[in-house]
Kinemage of the C-alpha trace (Angstrom):
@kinemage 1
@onewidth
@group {chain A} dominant
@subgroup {mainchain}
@vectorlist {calphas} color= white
{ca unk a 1} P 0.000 0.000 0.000
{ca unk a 2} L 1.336 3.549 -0.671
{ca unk a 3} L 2.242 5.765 1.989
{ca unk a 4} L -0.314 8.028 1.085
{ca unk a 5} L -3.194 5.470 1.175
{ca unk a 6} L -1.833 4.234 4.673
{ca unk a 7} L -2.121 8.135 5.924
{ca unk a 8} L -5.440 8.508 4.598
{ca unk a 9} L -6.932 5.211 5.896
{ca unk a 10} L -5.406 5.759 8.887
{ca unk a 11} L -6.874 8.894 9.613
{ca unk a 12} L -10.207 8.535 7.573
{ca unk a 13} L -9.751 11.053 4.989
{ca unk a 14} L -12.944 10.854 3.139
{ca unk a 15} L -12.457 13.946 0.785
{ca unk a 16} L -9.025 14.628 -0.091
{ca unk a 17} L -7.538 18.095 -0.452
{ca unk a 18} L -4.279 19.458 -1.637
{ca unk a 19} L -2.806 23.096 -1.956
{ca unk a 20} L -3.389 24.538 -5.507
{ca unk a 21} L 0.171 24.459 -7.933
{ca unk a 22} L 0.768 27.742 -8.056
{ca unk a 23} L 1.294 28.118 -4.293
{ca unk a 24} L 3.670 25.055 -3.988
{ca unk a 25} L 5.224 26.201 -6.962
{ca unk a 26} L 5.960 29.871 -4.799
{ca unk a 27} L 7.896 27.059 -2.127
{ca unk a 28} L 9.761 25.771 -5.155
{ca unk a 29} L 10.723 29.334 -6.219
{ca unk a 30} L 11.656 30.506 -2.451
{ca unk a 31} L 13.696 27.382 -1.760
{ca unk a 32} L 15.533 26.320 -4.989
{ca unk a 33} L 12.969 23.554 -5.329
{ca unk a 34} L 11.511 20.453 -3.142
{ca unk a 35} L 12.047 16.801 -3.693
{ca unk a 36} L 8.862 15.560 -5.677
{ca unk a 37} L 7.440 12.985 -2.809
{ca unk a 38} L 6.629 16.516 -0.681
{ca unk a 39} L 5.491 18.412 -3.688
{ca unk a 40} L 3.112 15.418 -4.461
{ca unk a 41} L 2.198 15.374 -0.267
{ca unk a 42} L 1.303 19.288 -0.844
{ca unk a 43} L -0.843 18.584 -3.626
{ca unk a 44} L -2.852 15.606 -3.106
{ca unk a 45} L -3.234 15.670 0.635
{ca unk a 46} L -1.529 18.790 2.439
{ca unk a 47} L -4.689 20.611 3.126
{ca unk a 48} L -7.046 17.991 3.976
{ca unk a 49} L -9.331 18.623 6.623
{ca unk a 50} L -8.406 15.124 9.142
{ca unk a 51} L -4.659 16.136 9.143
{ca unk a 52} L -4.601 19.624 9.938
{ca unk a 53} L -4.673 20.803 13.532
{ca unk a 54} L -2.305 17.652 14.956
{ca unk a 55} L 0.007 17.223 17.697
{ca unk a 56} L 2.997 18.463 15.329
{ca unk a 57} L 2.737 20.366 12.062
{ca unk a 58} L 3.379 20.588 8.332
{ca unk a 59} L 4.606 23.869 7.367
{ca unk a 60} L 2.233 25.155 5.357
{ca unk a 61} L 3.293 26.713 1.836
{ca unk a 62} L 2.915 30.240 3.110
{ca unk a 63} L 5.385 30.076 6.147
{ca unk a 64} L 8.329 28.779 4.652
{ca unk a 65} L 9.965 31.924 4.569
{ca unk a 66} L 10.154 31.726 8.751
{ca unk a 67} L 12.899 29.596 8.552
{ca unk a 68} L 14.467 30.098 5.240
{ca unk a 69} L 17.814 30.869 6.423
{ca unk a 70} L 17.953 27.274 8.386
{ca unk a 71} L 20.770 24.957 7.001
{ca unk a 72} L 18.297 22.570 6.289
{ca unk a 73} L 14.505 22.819 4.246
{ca unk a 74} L 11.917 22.517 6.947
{ca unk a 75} L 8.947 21.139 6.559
{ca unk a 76} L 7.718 19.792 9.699
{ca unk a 77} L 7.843 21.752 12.652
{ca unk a 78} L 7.068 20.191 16.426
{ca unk a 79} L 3.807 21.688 18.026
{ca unk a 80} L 6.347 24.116 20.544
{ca unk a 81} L 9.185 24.510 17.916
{ca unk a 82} L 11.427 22.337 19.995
{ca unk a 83} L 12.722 20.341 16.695
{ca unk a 84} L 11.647 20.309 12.925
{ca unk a 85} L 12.156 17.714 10.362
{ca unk a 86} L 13.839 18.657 7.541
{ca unk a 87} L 15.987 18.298 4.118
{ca unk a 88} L 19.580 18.627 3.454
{ca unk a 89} L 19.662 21.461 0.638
{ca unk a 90} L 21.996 19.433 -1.377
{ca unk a 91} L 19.073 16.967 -1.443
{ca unk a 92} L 16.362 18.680 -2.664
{ca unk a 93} L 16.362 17.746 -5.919
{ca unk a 94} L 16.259 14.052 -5.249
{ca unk a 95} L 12.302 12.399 -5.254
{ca unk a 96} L 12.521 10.499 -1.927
{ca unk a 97} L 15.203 11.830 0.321
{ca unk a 98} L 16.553 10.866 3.786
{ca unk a 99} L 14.817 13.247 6.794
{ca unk a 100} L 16.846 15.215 9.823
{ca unk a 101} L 15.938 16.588 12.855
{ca unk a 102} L 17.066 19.789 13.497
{ca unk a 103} L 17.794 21.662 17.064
{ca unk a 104} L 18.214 25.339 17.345
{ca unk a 105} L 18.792 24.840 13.615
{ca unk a 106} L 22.301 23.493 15.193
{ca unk a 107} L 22.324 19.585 15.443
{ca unk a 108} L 20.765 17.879 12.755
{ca unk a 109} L 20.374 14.321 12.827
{ca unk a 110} L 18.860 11.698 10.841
{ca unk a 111} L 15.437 10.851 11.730
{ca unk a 112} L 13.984 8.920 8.694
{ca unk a 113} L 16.076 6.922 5.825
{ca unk a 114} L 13.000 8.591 3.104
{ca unk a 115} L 10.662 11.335 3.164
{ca unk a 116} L 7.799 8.830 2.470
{ca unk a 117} L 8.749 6.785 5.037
{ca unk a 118} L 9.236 10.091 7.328
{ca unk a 119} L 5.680 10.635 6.420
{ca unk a 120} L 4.365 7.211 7.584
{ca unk a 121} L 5.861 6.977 10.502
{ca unk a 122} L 5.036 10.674 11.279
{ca unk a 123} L 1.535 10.763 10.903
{ca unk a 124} L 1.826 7.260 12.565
{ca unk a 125} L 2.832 8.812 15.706
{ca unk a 126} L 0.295 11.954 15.115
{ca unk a 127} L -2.609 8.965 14.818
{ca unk a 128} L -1.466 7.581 18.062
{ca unk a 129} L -1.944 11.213 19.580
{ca unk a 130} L -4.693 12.752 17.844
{ca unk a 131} L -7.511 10.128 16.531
{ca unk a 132} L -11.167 10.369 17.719
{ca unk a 133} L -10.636 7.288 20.119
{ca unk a 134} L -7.683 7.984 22.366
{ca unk a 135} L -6.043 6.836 25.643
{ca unk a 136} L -5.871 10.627 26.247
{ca unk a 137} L -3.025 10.050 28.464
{ca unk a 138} L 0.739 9.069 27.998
{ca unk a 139} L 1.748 6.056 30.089
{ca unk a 140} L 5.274 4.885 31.493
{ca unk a 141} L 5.417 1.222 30.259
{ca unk a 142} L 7.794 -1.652 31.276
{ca unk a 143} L 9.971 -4.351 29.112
{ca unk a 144} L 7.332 -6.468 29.899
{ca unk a 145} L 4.524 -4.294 29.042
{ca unk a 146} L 6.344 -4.080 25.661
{ca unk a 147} L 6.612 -7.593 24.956
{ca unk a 148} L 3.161 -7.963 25.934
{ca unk a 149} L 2.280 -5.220 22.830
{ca unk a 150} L 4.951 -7.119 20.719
{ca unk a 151} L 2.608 -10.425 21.357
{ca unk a 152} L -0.694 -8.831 20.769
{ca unk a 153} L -0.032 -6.220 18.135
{ca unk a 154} L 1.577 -6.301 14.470
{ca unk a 155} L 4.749 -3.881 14.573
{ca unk a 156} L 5.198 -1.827 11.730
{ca unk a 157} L 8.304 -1.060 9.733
{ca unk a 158} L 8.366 2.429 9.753
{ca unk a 159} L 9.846 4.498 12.836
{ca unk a 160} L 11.140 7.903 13.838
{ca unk a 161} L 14.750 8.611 15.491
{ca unk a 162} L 15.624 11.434 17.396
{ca unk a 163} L 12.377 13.413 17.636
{ca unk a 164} L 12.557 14.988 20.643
{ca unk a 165} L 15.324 12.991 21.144
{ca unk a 166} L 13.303 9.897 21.544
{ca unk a 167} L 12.861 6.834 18.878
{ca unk a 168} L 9.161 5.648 17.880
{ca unk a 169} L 8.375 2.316 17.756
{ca unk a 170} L 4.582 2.023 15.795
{ca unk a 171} L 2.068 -1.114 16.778
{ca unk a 172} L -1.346 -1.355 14.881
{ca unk a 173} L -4.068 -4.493 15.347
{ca unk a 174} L -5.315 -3.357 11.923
{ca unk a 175} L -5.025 -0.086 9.926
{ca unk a 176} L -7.318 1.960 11.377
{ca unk a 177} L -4.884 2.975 14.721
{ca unk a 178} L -1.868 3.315 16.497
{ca unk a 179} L 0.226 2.106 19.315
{ca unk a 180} L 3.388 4.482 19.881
{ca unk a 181} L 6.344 3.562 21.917
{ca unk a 182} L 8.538 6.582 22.577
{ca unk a 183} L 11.791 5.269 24.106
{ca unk a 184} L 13.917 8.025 25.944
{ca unk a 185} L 17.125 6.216 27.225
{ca unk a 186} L 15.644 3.727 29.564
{ca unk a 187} L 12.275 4.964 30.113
{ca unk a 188} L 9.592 3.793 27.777
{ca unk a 189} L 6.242 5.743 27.414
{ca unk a 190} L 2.956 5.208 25.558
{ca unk a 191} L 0.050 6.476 23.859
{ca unk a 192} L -2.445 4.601 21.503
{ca unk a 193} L -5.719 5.956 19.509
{ca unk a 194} L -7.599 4.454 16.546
{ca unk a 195} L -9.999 6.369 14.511
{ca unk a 196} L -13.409 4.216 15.681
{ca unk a 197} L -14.464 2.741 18.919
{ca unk a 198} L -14.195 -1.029 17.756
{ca unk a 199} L -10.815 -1.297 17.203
{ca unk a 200} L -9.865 1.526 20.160
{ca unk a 201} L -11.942 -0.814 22.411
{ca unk a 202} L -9.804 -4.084 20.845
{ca unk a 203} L -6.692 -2.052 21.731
{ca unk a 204} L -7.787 -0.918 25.127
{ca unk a 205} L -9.092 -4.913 26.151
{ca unk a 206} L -5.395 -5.207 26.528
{ca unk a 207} L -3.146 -1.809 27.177
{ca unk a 208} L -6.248 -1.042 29.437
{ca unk a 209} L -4.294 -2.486 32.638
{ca unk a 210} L -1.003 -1.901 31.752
{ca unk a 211} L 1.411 1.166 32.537
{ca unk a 212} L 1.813 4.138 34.701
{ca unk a 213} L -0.195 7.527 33.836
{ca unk a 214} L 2.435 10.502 33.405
């Protein structure tokens, strides 16, 4: 399955909506250009109604001039501007490039081997925060809690490094939620949504009576 059918199953998308050419062709003009998997995220999905307003954000086309003079091409910024995600500027021309994580516009690590796989696991870890059905809480977990989850639920492939200088580990028990597994040295937390009660109930039957509220 594309990465763009995952996103919009995921989080229900029933009407698609991207940002018209002209005004992703204005980001292309301010930057130099932007690798085609983001122009074709801009255009077929950027605006749509279900992923706007998440945990983290997008940067939308008319606020890339905020961090223009950042070594890197930002695109993603965290919901208190702690870190963004972005693009070396000797990549930009390539489709699918590799994805960094970016400090005081300082450190920049790597966070994502591809921008489409950036994009799964990143709206992966949005789902897990932001669907209808939520746990509403983050939760300090144990080794044993996780290989209870490892047992129970199908990991998926995709993950994030170093945002917010944690890794994210992704769970689903079908495609229409999320477990996430942030691991900060040796603390483990967790948070888990789906986008209908069925499967959040399926999830909860198990996390339910595991882990410590934060």
């Amino acid at each position: 399955m594309k990465y763009t059918d995952i996103i919009k199953k995921l989080f229900a998308v029933s009407n698609p909506k991207g940002y018209k050419t002209e005004e992703v062709e204005t980001v292309k003009k301010l930057c130099g250009g932007i690798p085609l998997v983001l122009e074709q995220f801009y255009l077929n999905l950027g605006c749509s109604d279900e992923l706007l307003y998440l945990q983290d954000e997008l940067i939308l086309p008319g606020k890339y001039s905020v961090f223009l003079d950042y070594q890197y091409l930002v695109f993603f910024n965290e919901n208190q501007g702690v870190c963004q995600a972005g693009i070396a500027r000797s990549d930009i021309g390539k489709e699918n490039p590799p994805v960094y994580v970016g400090y005081d516009n300082k450190k920049w690590i790597k966070t994502a081997e591809t921008l489409s796989g950036f994009f799964t696991a990143m709206y992966g870890y949005q789902a897990s925060l932001c669907l209808e059905y939520s746990s509403e809480a983050f939760y300090w977990i144990s080794e044993e809690d996780v290989q209870l989850i490892k047992h129970n639920f199908f990991k998926r492939e995709e993950e994030l490094e170093n945002w917010l200088y944690f890794r994210v580990e992704l769970y689903e028990n079908g495609s229409n939620g999320r477990i996430a597994l942030m691991y900060t040295g040796e603390d483990i937390q967790m948070m888990y949504a789906a986008n209908n009660e069925e499967d959040f109930k399926e999830m909860q039957s198990i996390l339910g009576n595991i882990g410590e509220i934060i």
